[in-house]
N, C-alpha and C positions, 0 to 999 in steps of 0.2 A: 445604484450601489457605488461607493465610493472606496476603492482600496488603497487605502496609507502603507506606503515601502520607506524603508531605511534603504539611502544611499546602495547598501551593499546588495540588498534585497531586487531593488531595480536593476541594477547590473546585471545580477542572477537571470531575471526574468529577459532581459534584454538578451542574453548569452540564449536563453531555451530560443526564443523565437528568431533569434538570429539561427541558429543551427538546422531547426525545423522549418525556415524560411515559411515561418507566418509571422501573425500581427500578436503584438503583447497580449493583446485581449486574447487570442485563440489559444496561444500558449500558457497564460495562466485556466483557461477552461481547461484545455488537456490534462493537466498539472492537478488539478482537482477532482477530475476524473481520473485517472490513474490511480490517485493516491489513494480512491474511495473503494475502487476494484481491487487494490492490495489488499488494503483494511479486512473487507468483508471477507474476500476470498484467507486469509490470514485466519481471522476470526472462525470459519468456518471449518479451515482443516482442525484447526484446535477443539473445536465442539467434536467433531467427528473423532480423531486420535483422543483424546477422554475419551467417550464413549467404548472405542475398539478395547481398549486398555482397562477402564470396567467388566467388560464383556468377555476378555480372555483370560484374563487376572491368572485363572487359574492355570491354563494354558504357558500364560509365558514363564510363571513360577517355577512351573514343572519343564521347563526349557531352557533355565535360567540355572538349571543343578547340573 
């Protein structure tokens, strides 16, 4: 796999793996992994809060007076 950066983007990634004292390559892994564990975990409170919010509708209505 071949990853193309803009100037500023390399800097970026030079800065992560400089700080977390690894190699470009482990620091964009990391980087991609993180971003994937936010997402879903993100993704997943929001399915859950709908659902709560469904489920108590009525609840928080009569909590809400």
């Amino acid at each position: 796999m071949t990853l193309r950066l803009t100037d500023e983007q390399e800097r970026a990634l030079a800065l992560l793996a400089e700080v977390d004292q690894v190699s470009k390559q482990e620091a964009t892994v990391r980087a991609i992994m993180e971003t994937a564990a936010r997402r879903v975990h993100s993704a997943r409170v929001r399915e859950l809060s709908a659902g709560a919010r469904a489920r108590y509708a009525d609840l928080l209505d009569r909590l809400g007076q």
